[in-house]
N, C-alpha and C positions, 0 to 999 in steps of 0.2 A: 722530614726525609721522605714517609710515603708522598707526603701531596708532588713532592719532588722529582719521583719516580714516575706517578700519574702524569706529571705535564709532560715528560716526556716520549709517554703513550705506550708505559712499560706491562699497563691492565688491556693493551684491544687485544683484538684476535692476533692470531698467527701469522694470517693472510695481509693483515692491516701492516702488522708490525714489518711486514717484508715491504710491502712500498714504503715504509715511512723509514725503513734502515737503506733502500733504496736513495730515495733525495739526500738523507743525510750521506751517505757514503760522495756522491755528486757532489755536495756542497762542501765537506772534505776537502776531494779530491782538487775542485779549483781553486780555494783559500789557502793551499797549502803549496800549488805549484805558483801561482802569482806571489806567497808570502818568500818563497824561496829566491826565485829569481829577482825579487827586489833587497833584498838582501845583502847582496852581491854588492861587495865595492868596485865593480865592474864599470863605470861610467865616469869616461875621461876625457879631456880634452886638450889637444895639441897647441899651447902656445909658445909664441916669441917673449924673451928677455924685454924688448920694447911693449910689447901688449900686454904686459903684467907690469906697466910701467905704473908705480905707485905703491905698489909691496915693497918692504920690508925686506931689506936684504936676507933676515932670518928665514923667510919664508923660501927661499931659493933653496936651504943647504940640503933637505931632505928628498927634494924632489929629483926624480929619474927624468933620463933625457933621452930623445929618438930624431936619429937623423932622420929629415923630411927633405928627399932630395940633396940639394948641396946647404940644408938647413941642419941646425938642433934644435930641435923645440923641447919646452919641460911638458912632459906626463900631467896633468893637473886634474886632481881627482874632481866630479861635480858632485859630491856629499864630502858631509862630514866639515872637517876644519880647513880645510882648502878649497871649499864653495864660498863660506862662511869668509874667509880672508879674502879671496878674488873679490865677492860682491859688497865689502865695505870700501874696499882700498883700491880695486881697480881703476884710475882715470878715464879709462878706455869703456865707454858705453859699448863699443860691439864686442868685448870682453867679459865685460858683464853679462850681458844676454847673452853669445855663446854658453856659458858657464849654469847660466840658470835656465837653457832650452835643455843642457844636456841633462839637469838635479833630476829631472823628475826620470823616476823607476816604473811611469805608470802611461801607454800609449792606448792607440783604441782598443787595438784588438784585448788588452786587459782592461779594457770599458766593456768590451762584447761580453766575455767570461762573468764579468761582476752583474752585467745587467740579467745571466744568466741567474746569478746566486739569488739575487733578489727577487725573481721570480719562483725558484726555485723555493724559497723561505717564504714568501707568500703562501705558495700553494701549502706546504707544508704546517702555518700555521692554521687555514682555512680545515687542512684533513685533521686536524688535534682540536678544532671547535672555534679557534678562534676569526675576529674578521680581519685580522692585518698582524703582521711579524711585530708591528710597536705593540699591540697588544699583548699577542702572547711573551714577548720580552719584560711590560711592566710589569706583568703578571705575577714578579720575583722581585717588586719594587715597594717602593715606601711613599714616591713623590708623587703618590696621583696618575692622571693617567694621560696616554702621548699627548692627548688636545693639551692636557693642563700644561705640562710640560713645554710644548708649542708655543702656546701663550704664553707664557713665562719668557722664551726665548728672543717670537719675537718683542714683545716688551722691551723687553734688555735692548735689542736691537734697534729701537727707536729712539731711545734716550741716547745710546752713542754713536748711534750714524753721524749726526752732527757734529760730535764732537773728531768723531775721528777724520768727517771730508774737511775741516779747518785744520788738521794737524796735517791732509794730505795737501792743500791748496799752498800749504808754507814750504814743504819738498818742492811744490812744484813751482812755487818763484825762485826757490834756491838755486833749480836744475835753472831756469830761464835764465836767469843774472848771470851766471857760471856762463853759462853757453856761449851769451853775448859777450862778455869778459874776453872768453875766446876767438870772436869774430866767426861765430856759427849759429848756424841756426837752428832755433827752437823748437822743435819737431812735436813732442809727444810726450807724458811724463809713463813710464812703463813702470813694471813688477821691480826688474831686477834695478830700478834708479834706487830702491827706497833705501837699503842700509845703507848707500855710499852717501848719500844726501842726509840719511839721519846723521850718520857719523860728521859729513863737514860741518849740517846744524849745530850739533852740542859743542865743538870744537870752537865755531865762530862764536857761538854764543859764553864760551868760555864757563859751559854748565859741568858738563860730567863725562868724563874720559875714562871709561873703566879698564883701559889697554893697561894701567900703571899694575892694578891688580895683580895683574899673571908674575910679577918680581917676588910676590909674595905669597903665591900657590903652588910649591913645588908639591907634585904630587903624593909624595913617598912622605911627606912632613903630614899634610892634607888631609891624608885617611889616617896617621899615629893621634893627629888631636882633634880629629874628628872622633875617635873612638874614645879617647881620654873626656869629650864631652858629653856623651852618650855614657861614659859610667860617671859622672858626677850627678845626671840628672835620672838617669835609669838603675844607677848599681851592676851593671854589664863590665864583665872587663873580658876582653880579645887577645886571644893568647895564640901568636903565630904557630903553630906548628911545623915541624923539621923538614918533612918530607909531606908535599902535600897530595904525594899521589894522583893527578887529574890530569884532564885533558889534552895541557900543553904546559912546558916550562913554566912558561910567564905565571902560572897561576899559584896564586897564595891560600892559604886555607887556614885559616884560622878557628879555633875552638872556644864556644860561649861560654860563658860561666856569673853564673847569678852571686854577686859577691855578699848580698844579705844575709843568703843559708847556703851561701860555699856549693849550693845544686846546678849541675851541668844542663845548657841551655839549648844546643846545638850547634851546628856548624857552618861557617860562610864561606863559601871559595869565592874569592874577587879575579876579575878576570879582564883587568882594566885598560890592556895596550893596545891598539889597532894591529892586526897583522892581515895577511893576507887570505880571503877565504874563510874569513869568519861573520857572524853575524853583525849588519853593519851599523846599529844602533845602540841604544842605551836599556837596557833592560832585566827582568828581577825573574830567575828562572829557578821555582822550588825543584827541588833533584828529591828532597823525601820529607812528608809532610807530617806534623807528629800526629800521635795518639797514644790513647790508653789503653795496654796491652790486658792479655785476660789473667796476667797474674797480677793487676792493678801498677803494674808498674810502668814506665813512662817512656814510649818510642821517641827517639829527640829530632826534629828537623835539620833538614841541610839543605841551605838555599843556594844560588851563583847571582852573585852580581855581575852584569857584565856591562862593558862601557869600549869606548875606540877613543881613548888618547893618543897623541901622535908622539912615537920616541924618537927625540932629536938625535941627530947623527954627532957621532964623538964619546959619545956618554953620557950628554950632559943629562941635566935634571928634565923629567917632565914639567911641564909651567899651564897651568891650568887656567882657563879664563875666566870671568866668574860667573859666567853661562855656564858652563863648566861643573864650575862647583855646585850650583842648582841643580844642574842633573844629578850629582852624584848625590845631594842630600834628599832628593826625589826620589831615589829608590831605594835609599837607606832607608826610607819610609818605610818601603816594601816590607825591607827584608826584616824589622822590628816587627811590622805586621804577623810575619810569617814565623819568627822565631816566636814571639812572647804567646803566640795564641796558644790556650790553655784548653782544647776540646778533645773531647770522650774519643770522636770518631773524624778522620784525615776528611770526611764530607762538608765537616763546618769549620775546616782551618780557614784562618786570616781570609787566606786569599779567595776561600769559597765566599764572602759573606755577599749579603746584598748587592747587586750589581751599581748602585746605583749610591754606595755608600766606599767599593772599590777603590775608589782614589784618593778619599778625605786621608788617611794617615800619610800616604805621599805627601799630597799639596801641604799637609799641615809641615811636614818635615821642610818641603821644599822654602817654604813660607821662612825658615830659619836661615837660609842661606843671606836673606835680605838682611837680617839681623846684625847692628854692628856691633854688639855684646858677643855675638856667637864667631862673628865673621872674624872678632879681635880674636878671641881663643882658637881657631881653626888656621889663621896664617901667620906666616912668619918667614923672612927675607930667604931666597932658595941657596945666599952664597953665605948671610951674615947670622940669620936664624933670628935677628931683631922683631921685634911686632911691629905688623903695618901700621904707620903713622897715621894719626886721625885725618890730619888732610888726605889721606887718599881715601878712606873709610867713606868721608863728607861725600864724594862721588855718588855712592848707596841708594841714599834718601832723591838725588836730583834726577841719577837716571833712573829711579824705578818710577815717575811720575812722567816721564815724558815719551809722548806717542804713544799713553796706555789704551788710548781711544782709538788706532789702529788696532793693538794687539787683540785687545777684547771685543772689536767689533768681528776678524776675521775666526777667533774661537767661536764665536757666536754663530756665525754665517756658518759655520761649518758644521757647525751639531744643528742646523737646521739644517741642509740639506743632508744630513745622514737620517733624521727622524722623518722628514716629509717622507723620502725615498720609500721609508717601511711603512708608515701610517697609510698609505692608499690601499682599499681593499681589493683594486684592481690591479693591472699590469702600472707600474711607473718606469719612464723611460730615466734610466740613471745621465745618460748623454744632458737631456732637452732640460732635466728639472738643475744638473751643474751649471750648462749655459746659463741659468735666470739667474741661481743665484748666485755662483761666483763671478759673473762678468755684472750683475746690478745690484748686489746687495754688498755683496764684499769689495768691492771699488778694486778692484784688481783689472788691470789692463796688460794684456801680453801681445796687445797689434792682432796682428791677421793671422797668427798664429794662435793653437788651441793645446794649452799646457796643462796636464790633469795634475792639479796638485797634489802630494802624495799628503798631507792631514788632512784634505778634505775627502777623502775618497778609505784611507787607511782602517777608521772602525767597521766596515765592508769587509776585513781580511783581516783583522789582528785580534776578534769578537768581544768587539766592542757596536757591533751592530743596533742600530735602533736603541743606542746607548753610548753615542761619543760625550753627548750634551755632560756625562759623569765627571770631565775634568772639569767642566766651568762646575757644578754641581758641590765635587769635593774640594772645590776651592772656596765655594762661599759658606759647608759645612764647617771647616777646619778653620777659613779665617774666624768665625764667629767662638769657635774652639778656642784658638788659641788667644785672641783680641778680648773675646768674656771673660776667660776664666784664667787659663794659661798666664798672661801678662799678667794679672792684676795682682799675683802672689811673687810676680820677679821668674823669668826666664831659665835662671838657674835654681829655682823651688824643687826636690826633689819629692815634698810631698804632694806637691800638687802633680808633679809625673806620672807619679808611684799611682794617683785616684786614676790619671788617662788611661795607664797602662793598667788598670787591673776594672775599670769600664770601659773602655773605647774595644782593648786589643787583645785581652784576654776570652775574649767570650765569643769573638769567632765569629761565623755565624749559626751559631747555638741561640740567639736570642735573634728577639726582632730589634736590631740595632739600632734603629732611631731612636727607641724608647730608652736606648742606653743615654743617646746623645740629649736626651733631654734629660735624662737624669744628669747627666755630667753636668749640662749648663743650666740646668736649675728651671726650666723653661722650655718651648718650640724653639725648636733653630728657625732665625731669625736673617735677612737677604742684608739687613743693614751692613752690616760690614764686608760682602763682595762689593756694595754700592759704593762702600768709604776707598775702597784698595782699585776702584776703577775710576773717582771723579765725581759720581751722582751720588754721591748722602753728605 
């Protein structure tokens, strides 16, 4: 805790400490007005019933409509689950791109601001002693240092470039073939081609359609046996409460409770509907963090889950897709994280621990969603309440294998240009170093047009700074977690739970927690199995 207080230059002068509360209050002040305004489900786009030719009747009934002239056009949101449906289902290429010029929340002038930040956090790790913002950020880390890290990333990056420009050159015969089919010509294969072309791919190839999924994730079933699996493996059991007091209607509050010794655990308000003017993502927001009071007695946490599900018009059920469901078992991560942790002082709860260790109980959670043991106890028909039939299950295994050399090249690509940006001990232009490597490393094409993507730009504003690389990171922790040890006692082992949760997530960060993680695995955490879950091992 002191050395803690020291990096942040709580021992200089008076004089020091006012420039350096200085840049912090600046770097604040712009991560907070950029985080705000992209937040905002504010970004829409006006089309016709014909240029949404290719959706889904269902997709029409929600959406608001504005005369254009002697026109109606639908309101179409460009986040969220109506970007996501426009750019699978769209037939309409300048639909598509319309849709995915308007997604992004991030233009220049929020590239001006950010290449402020980054200077700004340069100088500022330079006035605390150190030669670059990656430094003074490993400086609270486990994996070595930004070079190592680097290396590591591009590594990774070489091994699936290839794989993933043969997974992009088959989109782009797709798109050629299609074209000509049409009696049009072949122009270019763009950003926004890629999921309408993944989608005809696995369609033609008659591999894996996970649309059937959503008949058997109504949401309101979804979190009842999501939580009923979490107390078979945890001993947790969630007890709604009456009146839950908060924010907004919509929100549920539910009360923890440890059912081994009957002791209460804390509290989770879920906050799961999209509405208007709310936060426009998916995310895990502790409201009060515990600790151990000076009469030794035990302050309990209260977390919010939040999420933007879209509620269908009529009443009917929420139907969750099972991207979907990953998110929500992604920050159910969290919120176990946050709830189970067992420390003295709210400074080493869950969510304080290691930067760089932050994601591993997520990804490990997340990692369940894929699971068709978990996925079988988690759904069930939204009208009939039947279990998903194994034939839709089989889906699973085929779409999580395909285009993973896209996915994981552009996570890649992207926690490298968030760790170059910090590692220069000079000025780095945030513009010139995106240009290299999202238009030559991440195979991304948006034409003559320049589209700031908001994941590669995002740990900049969300501080995850000089620290995105954590998701790829906690996902090769927690696969090697769960794949070593986890699996080999059976999925629904409660004693092997009961070792995670009382190593991995009890201890916060009160310990140096990789040494936990090599206790749990008997061993160094080990890269093989991200290798296995991407293709290369």
């Amino acid at each position: 805790m002191i050395a803690g207080y020291k990096r942040v230059g709580a021992l200089l002068p008076t004089n020091k400490q006012e420039i350096l509360q200085t840049l912090e209050s600046r770097i604040a002040e712009i991560t907070m007005d950029i985080s705000q305004r992209t937040e905002c489900n504010s970004r829409h786009v006006l089309l016709t019933k014909e240029e949404l030719a290719g959706l889904p009747e269902q997709f029409f009934v929600n959406l608001q409509t504005k005369k254009v002239g002697t026109i109606f056009k639908y309101v179409v949101s460009a986040s969220g689950s109506d970007a996501v449906s426009v750019l699978q289902y769209a037939s309409a290429e300048h639909t598509r791109k319309s849709v995915y010029m308007a997604s992004s929340p991030i233009g220049p002038s929020d590239m001006e601001l950010l290449q402020e930040v980054a200077d700004l956090r340069r100088v500022r790790a330079i006035f605390l002693g150190y030669s670059s913002h990656a430094e003074y950020i490993f400086k609270d880390m486990a994996v070595g240092t930004p070079n190592d890290m680097l290396n590591f990333l591009k590594s990774l990056y070489c091994q699936l470039s290839p794989i993933a420009q043969r997974e992009l050159d088959q989109l782009k015969q797709l798109k050629q073939t299609h074209m000509e089919s049409l009696g049009q010509r072949y122009n270019s294969f763009y950003e926004w081609d890629i999921p309408f072309y993944k989608r005809v791919f696995l369609e033609n190839a008659k591999l894996a359609d996970l649309s059937g999924f959503s008949h058997y994730l109504p949401l309101s079933a979804v979190v009842q046996n999501m939580f009923a699996f979490i107390h078979s493996i945890l001993g947790l059991k969630f007890k709604r409460a009456a009146n839950a007091n908060a924010w907004h209607e919509q929100v549920e509050l539910y009360d923890v409770w440890d059912e081994k010794n009957n002791s209460y655990v804390g509290q989770l308000y879920l906050d799961l509907i999209a509405r208007n003017s709310k936060y426009g993502g998916a995310a895990t927001f502790p409201l009060k963090l515990g600790f151990e009071r000076k009469d030794g007695a035990r302050e309990h946490a209260a977390v919010a889950l939040v999420a933007n599900f879209h509620k269908p018009a009529g009443g009917e059920s929420i139907l969750l897709s099972h991207a979907n469901l990953a998110t929500l078992f992604h920050e159910m991560g969290h919120v176990l994280h946050i709830l189970l942790s067992r420390t003295k002082w709210t400074a080493f709860n869950g969510v304080y621990v290691n930067r760089d260790f932050s994601e591993c109980p997520s990804r490990l959670f997340e990692q369940l969603a894929w699971d068709k043991l978990v996925v079988k106890v988690v759904a069930e028909h939204h009208i009939t309440g039947e279990s998903i039939p194994d034939k839709v299950l089989c889906g699973l295994d085929v779409a999580k294998e395909q285009f993973i050399g896209l996915k994981y090249l552009r996570e890649v690509t992207q926690a490298i240009y968030d760790l170059t940006v910090y590692s220069k001990p000079d000025t780095a232009n945030v513009c010139s170093i995106y240009a290299q490597i999202e238009g030559n490393m991440a195979l991304r094409n948006t034409g003559k047009a320049t589209v700031y993507n908001w994941h590669t730009v995002r740990g900049m504003i969300k501080g995850y700074d000089a620290a995105l690389f954590v998701y790829l990171w906690g996902k090769a922790v927690s696969a090697d977690m769960l794949y070593s040890r986890i699996y080999s006692k059976g999925i629904f082992n409660s004693e092997m739970w009961n070792e995670y949760r009382q190593t991995i997530l009890q201890p916060g960060g009160a310990c140096v927690i990789m040494d936990n993680v090599t206790k749990f695995l008997g061993r160094n955490p080990q890269n093989e199995a991200l290798l296995k879950l991407v293709g290369l091992y």
